[in-house]
LOKENU-366912 format. One record per residue: chain; x, y negated, z negated of N, C-alpha, C in turn. Coordinates in steps of 0.2 Angstrom, whole numbers, plus 5000, padded with zeros to 4 digits. Layout:
! LOKENU-366912
koltor:A	n.px:X	n.py:Y	n.pz:Z	ca.px:X	ca.py:Y	ca.pz:Z	c.px:X	c.py:Y	c.pz:Z .
...
! end
This chain:
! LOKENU-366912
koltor:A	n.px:5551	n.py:3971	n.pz:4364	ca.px:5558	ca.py:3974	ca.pz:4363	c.px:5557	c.py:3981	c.pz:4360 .
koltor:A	n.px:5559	n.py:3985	n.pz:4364	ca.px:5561	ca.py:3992	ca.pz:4362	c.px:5566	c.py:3994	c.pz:4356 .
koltor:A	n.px:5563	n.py:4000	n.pz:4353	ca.px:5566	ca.py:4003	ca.pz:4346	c.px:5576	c.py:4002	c.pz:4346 .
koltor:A	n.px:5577	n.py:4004	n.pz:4352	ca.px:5586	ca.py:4004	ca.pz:4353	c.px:5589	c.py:3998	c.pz:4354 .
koltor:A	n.px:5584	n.py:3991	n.pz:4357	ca.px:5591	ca.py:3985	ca.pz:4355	c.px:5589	c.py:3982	c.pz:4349 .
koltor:A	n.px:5584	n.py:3983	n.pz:4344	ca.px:5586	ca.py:3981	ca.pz:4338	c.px:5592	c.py:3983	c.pz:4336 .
koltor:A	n.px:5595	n.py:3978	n.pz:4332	ca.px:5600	ca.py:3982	ca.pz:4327	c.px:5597	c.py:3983	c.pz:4323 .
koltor:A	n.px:5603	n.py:3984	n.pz:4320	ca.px:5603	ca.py:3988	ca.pz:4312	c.px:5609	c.py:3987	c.pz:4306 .
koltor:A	n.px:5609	n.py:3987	n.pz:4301	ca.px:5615	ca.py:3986	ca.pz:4298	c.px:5616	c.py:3994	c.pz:4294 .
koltor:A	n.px:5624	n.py:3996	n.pz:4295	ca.px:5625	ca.py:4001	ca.pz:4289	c.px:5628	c.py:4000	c.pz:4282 .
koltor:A	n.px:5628	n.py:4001	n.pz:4280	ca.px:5631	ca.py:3998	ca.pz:4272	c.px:5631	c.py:4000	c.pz:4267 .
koltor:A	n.px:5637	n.py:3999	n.pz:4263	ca.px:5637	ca.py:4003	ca.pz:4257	c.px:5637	c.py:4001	c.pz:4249 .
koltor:A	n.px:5632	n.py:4001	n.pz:4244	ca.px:5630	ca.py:4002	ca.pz:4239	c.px:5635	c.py:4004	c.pz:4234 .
koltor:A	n.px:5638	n.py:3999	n.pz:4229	ca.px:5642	ca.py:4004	ca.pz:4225	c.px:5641	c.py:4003	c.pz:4217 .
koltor:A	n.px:5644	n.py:4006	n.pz:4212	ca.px:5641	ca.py:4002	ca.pz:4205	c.px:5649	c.py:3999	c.pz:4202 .
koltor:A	n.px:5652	n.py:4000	n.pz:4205	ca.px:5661	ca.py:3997	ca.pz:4203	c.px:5665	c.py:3997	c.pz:4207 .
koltor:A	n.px:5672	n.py:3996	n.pz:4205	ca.px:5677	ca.py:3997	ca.pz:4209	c.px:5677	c.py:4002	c.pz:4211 .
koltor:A	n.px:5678	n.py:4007	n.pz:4217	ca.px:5681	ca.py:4014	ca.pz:4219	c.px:5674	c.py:4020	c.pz:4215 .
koltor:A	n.px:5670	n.py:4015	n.pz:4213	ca.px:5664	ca.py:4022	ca.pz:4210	c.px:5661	c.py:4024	c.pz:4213 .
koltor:A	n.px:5655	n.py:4028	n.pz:4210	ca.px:5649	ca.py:4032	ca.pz:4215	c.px:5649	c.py:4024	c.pz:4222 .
koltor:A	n.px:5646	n.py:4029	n.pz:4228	ca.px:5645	ca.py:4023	ca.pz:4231	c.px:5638	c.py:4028	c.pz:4235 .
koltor:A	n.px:5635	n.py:4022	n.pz:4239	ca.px:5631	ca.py:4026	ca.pz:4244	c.px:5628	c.py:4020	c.pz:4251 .
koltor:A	n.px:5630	n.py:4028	n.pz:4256	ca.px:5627	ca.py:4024	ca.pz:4261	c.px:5623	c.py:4023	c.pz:4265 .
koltor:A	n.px:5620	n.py:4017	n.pz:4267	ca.px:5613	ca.py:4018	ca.pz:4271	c.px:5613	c.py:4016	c.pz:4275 .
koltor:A	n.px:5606	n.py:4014	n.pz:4280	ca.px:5607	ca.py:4011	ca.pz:4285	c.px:5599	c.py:4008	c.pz:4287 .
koltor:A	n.px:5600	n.py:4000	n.pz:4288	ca.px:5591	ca.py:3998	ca.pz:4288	c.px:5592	c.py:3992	c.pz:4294 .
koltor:A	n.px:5588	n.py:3990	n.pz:4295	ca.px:5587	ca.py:3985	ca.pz:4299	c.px:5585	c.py:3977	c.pz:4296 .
koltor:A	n.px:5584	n.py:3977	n.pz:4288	ca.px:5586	ca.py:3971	ca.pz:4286	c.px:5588	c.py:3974	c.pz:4281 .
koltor:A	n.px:5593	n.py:3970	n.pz:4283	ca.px:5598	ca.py:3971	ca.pz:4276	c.px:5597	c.py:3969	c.pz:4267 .
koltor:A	n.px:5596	n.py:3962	n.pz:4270	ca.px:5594	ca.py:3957	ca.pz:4263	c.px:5587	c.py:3960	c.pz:4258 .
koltor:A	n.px:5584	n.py:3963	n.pz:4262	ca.px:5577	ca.py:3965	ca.pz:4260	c.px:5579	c.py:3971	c.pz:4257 .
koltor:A	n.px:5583	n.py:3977	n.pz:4260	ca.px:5586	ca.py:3984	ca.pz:4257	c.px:5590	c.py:3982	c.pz:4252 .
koltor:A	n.px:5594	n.py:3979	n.pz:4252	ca.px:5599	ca.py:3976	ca.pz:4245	c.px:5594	c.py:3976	c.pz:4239 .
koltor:A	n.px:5589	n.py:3971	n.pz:4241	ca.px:5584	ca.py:3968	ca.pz:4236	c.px:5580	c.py:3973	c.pz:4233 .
koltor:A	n.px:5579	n.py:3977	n.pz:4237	ca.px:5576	ca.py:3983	ca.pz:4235	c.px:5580	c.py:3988	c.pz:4230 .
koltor:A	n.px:5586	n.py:3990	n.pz:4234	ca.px:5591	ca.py:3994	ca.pz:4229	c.px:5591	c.py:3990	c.pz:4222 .
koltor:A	n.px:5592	n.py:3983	n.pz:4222	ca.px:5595	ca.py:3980	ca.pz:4215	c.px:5587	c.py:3981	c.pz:4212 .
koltor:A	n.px:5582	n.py:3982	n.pz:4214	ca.px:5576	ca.py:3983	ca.pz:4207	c.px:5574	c.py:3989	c.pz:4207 .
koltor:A	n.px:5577	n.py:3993	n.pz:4209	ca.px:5576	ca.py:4001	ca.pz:4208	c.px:5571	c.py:4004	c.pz:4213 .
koltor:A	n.px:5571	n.py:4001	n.pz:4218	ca.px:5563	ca.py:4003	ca.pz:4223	c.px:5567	c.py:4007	c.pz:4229 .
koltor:A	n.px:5574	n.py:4006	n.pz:4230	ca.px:5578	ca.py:4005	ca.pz:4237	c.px:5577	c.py:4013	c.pz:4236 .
koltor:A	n.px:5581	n.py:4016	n.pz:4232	ca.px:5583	ca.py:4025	ca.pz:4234	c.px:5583	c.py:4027	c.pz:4226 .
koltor:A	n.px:5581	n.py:4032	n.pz:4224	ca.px:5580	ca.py:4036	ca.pz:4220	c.px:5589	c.py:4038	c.pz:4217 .
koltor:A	n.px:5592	n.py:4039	n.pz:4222	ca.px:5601	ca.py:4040	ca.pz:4221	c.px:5604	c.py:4033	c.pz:4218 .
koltor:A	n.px:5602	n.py:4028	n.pz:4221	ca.px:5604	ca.py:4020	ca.pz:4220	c.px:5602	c.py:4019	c.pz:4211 .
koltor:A	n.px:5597	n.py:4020	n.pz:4210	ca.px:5592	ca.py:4017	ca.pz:4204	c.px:5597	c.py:4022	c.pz:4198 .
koltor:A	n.px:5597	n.py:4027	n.pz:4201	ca.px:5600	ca.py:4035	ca.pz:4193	c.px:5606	c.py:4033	c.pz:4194 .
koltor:A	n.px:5609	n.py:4029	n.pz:4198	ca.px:5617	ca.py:4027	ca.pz:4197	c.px:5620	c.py:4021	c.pz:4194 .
koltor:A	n.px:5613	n.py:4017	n.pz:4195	ca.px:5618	ca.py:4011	ca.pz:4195	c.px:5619	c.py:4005	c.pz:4204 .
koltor:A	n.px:5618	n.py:4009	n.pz:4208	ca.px:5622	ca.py:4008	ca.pz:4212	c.px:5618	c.py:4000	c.pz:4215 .
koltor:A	n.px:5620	n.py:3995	n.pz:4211	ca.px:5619	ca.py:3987	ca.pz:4214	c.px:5623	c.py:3984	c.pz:4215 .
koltor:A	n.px:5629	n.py:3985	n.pz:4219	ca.px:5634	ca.py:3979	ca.pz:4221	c.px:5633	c.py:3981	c.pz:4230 .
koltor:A	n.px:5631	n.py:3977	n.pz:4235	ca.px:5635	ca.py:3977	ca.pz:4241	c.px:5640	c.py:3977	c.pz:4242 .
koltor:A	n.px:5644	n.py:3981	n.pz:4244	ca.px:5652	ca.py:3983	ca.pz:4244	c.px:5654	c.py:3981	c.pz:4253 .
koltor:A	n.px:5651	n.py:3982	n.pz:4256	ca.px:5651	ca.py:3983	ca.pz:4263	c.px:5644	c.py:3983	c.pz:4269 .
koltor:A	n.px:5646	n.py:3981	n.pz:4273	ca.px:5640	ca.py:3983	ca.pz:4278	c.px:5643	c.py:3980	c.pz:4285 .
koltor:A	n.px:5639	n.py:3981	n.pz:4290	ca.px:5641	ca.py:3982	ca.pz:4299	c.px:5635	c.py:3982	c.pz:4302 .
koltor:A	n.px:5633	n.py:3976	n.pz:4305	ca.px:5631	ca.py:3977	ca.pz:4310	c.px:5630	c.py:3978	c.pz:4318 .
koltor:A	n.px:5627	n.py:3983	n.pz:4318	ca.px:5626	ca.py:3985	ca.pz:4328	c.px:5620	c.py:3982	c.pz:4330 .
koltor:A	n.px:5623	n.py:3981	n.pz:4338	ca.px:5615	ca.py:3978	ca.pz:4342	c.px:5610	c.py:3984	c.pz:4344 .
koltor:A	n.px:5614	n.py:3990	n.pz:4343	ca.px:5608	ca.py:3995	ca.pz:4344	c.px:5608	c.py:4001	c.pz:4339 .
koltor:A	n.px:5602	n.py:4001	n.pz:4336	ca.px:5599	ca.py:4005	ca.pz:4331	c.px:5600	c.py:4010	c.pz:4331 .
koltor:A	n.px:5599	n.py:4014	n.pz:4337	ca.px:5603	ca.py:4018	ca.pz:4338	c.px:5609	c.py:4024	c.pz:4338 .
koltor:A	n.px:5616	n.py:4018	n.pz:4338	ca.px:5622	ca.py:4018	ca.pz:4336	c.px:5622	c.py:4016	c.pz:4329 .
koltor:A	n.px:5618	n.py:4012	n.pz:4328	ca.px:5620	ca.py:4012	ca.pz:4321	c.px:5620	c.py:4019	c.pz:4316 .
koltor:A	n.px:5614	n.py:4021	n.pz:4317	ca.px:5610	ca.py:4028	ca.pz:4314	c.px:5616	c.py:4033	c.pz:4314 .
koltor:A	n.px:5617	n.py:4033	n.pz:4319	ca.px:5624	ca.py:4038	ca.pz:4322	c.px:5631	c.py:4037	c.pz:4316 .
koltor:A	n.px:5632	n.py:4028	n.pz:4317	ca.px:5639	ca.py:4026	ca.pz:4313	c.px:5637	c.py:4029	c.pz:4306 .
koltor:A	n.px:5631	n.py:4028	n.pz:4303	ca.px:5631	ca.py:4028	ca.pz:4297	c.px:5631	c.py:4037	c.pz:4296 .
koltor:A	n.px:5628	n.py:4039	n.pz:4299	ca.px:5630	ca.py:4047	ca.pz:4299	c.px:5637	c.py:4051	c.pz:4299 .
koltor:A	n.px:5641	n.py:4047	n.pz:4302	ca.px:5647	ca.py:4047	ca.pz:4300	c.px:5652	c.py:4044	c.pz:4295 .
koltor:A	n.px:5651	n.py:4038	n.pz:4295	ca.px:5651	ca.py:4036	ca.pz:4288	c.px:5651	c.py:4043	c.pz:4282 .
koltor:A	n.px:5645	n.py:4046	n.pz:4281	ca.px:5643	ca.py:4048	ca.pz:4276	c.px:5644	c.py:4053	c.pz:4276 .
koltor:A	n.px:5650	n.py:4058	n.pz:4281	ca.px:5654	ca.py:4062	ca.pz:4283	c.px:5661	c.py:4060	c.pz:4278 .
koltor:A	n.px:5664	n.py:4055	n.pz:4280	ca.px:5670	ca.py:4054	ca.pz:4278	c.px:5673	c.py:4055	c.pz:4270 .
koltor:A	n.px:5679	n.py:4055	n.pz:4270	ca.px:5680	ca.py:4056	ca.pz:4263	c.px:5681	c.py:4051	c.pz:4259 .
koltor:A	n.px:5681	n.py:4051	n.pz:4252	ca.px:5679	ca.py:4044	ca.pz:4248	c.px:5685	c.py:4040	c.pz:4249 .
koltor:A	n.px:5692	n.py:4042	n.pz:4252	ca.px:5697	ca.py:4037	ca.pz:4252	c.px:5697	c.py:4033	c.pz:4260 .
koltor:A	n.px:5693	n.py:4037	n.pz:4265	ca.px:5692	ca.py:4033	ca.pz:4270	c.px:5686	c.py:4028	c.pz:4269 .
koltor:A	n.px:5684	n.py:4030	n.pz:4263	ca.px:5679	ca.py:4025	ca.pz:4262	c.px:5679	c.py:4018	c.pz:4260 .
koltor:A	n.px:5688	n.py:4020	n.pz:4254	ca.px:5690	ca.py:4014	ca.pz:4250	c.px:5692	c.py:4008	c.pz:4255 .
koltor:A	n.px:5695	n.py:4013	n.pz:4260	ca.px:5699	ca.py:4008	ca.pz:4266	c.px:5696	c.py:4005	c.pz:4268 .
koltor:A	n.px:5690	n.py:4006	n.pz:4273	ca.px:5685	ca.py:4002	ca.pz:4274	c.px:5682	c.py:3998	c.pz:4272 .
koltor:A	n.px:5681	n.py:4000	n.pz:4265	ca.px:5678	ca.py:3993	ca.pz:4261	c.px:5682	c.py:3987	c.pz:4259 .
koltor:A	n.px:5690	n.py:3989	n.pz:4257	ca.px:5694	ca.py:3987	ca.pz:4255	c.px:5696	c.py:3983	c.pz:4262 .
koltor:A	n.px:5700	n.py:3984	n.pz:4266	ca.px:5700	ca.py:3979	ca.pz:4272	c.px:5698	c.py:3974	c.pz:4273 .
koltor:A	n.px:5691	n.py:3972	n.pz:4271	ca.px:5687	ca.py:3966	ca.pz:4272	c.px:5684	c.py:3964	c.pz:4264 .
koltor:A	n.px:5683	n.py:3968	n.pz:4260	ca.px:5684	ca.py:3967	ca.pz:4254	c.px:5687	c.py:3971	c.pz:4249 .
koltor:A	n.px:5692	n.py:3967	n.pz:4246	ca.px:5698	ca.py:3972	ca.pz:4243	c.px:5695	c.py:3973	c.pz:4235 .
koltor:A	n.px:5692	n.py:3967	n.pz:4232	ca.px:5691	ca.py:3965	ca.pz:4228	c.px:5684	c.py:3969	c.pz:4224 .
koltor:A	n.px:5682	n.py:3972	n.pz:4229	ca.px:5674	ca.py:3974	ca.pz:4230	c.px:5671	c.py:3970	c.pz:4226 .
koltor:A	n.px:5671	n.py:3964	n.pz:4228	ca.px:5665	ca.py:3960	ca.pz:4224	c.px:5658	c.py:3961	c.pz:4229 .
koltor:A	n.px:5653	n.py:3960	n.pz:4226	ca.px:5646	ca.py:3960	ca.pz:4228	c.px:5645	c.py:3953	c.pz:4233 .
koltor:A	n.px:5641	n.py:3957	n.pz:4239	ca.px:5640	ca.py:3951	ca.pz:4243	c.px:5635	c.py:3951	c.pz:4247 .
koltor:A	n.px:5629	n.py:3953	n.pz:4240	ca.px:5624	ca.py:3951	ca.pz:4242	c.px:5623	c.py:3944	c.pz:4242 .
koltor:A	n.px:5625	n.py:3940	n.pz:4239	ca.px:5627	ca.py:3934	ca.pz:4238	c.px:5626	c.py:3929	c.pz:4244 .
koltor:A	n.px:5628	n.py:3933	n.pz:4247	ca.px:5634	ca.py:3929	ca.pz:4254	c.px:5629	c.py:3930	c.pz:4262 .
koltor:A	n.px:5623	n.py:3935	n.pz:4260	ca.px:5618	ca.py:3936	ca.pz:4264	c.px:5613	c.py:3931	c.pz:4264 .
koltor:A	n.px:5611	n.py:3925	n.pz:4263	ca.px:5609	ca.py:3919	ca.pz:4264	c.px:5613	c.py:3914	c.pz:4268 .
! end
């Protein structure tokens, strides 16, 4: 299987309601979460705080995903709240919910 029908998940890393947030993009998700929560994921994640899964999206191709998440991390932080908010209003953590 070739590099581009892997997917990929984008997703975004927050420390609170409406707070810093950050976005990324990996091909397993549950293992990047776990990483960010013990401070090994990103150097920006760990100096912030940034351990709640707020958000994530998966694509069949890797890709598009790379692409989406580049855009993502373009947008302003109120197109970001909507996003998040749409499917999680509450922004509870859902790394939880990844098993």
């Amino acid at each position: 299987m070739d590099r581009e029908t892997k997917g990929g998940w984008v997703y975004i890393m927050a420390n609170r309601y409406r707070g810093t947030m950050y976005t990324g993009v990996t091909a397993h998700l549950a293992t990047r979460v776990h990483q960010h929560r013990t401070g090994t994921g990103s150097d920006y994640c760990a100096e912030r705080g940034l351990l709640r899964l707020v958000w994530a999206e998966f694509t069949d191709d890797i890709t598009a995903c790379i692409a989406h998440e580049k855009r993502v991390k373009r947008w302003r932080r109120e197109w970001k709240f909507a996003l998040i908010e749409r499917g999680n209003p509450d922004w509870r953590d859902l790394y939880d919910e990844l098993a």
